[in-house]
C-alpha positions in Angstrom: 56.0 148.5 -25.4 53.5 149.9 -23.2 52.9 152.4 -20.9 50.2 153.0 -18.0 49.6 156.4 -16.4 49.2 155.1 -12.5 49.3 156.9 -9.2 53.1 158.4 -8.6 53.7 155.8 -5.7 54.0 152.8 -7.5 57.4 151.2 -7.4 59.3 150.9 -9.9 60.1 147.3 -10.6 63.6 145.7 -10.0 62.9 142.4 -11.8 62.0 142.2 -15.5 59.8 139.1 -14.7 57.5 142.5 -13.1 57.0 144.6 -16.5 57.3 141.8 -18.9 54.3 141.1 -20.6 54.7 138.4 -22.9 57.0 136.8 -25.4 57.4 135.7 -28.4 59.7 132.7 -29.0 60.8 130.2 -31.5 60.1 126.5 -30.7 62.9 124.4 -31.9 61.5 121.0 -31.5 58.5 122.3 -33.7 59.8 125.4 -35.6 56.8 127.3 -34.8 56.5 130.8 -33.1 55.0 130.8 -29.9 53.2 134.0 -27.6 54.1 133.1 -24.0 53.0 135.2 -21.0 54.4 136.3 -17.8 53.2 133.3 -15.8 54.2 130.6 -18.7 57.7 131.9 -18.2 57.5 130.6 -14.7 60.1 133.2 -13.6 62.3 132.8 -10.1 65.2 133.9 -8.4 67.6 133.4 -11.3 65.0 130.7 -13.1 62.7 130.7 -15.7 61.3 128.6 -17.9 63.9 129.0 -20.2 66.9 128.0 -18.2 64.8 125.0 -17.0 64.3 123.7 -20.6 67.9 125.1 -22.3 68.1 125.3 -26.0 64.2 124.0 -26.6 63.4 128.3 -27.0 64.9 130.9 -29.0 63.1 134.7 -27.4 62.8 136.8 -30.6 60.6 139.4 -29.2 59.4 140.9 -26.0 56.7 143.5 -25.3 57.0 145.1 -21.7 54.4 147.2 -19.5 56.3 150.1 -18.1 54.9 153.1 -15.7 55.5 156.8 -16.8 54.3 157.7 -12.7 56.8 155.1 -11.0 58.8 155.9 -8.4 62.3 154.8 -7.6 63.0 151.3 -5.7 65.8 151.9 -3.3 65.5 148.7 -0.8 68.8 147.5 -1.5 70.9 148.7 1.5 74.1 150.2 -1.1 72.0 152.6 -2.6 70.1 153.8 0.3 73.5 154.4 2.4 74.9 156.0 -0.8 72.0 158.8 -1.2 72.1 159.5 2.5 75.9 160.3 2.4 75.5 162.0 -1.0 72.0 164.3 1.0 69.5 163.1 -1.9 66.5 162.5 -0.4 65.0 162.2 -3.2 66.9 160.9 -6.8 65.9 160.4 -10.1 65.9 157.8 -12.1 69.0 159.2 -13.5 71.0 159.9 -10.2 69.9 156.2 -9.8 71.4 154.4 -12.3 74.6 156.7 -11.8 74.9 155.7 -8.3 74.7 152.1 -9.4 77.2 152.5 -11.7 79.6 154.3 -8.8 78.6 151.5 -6.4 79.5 148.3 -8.3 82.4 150.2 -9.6 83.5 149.9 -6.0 83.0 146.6 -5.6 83.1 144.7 -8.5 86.3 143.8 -10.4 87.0 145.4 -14.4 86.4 143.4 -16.5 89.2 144.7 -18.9 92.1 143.6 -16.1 90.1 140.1 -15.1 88.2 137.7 -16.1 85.2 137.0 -14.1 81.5 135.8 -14.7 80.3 138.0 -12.2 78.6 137.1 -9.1 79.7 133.2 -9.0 76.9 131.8 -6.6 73.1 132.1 -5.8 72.3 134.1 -2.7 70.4 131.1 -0.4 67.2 131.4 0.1 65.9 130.0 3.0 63.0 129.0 5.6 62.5 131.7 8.6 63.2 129.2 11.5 66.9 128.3 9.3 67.1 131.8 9.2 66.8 132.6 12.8 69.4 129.9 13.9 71.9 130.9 11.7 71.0 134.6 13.0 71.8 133.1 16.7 74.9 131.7 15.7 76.1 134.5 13.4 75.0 137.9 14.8 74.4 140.9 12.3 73.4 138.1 9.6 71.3 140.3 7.1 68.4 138.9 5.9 65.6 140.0 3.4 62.1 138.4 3.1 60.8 136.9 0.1 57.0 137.0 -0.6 56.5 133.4 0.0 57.9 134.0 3.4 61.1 132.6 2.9 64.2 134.2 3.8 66.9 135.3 1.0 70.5 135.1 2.7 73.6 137.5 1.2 75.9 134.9 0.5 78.8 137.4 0.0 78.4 138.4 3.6 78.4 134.6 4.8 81.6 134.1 2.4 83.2 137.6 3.8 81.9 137.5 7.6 81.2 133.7 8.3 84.0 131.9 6.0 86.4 134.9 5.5 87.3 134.0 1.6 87.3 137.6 0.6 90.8 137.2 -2.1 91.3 133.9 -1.3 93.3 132.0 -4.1 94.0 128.5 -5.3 96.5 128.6 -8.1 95.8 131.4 -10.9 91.6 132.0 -9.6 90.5 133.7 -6.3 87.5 135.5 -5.0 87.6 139.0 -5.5 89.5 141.1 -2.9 86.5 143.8 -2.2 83.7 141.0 -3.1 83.7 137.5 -2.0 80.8 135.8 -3.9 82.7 136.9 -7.3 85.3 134.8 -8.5 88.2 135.9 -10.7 90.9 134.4 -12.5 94.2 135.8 -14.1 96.3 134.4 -17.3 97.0 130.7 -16.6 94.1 129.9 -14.8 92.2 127.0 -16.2 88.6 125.5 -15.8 90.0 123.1 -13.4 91.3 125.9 -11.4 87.9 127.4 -11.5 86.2 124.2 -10.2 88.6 123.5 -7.2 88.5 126.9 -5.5 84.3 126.9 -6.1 84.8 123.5 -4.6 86.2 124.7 -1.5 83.8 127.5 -1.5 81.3 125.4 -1.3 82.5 123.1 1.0 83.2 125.4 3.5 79.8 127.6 3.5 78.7 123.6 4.4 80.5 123.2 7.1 80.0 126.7 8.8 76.7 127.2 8.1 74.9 123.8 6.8 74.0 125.2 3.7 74.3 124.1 0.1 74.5 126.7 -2.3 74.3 126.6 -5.8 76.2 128.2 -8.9 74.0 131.0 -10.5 76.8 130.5 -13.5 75.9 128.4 -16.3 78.9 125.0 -16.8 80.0 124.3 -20.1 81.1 121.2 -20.8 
């Protein structure tokens, strides 16, 4: 692990794709080690190289470039609302991470009463001129711009806002009543279950808002 001294206004990085330096990975096909660095990883929203090629990589060691000077990254909207109510103009890393945990806390299920995979689908990410229609056509649409330019849609606000699926339920798995783009199940649900109602979720994002969104969850089977 390593550590730069830097200027105190550099972010702090949300994405470990930002302070990974390289890795170190086992090559099944060849069963030799392999040093891969940041750019090899080819690292997206929710890609990398090793969900492209599943299985052919085994990560047995990573070495990360941290920042003792960084400052706190507080774009997403739930924490900035949260420190304004709680007066903190200013937190610390630790007031951070606590106010994460208070915030998904109130909106994410327990795992220990459901059984969810967490966020089920992708946020979209789209071109500006998409963007701006579905703005038009669905005021107070939040959107938040991607360095390529590109928009990245929050698809729990189109399923809550747009397609109103917040708790909706076919058979024994529903979205979850405080948070749409998670899907839970209780006893008796089955795959099947899990595939129909993601089915319909799918189907009607389609048909209200012409996208296609993917699953960020990995199928088995």
């Amino acid at each position: 692990m390593i550590f730069e001294e830097q200027v105190p206004q550099a972010p702090l990085s949300a994405e470990i794709s930002q302070v990974m330096e390289k890795v170190r990975v086992l090559d099944t096909r060849s069963l030799q080690f392999l040093d891969l660095g940041r750019d090899e990883c080819q690292f997206g929203y929710r890609d990398s190289l090793f969900k492209q090629l599943k299985g052919r990589y085994v990560i047995t060691q990573v070495e990360f470039r941290l920042n003792r000077a960084a400052r706190v990254n507080l774009q997403y909207k739930d924490l900035t609302e949260y420190f304004v109510a709680h007066g903190i103009p200013a937190p610390t890393l630790r007031q951070v991470r606590n106010a994460v945990v208070e915030v998904r806390r109130g909106k994410l299920p327990d795992c220990r009463l459901w059984g969810t995979a967490g966020s089920f689908f992708k946020n979209p990410v789209v071109p500006r001129q998409t963007f701006d229609k579905l703005k038009q056509e669905h005021p107070g649409l939040p959107g938040h711009p991607e360095p390529d330019g590109r928009i990245k849609l929050p698809l729990g606000w189109i399923l809550d806002k747009v397609c109103k699926v917040r708790g909706f339920a076919l058979g024994n798995v529903s979205t979850y009543e405080k948070q749409a783009l998670v899907v839970v199940s209780r006893p008796g649900a089955s795959a099947t279950d899990v595939v129909k109602l993601t089915t319909e979720l799918r189907r009607r994002v389609q048909e209200a808002t012409g996208l296609a969104i993917e699953a960020e969850v990995e199928w088995v089977g």
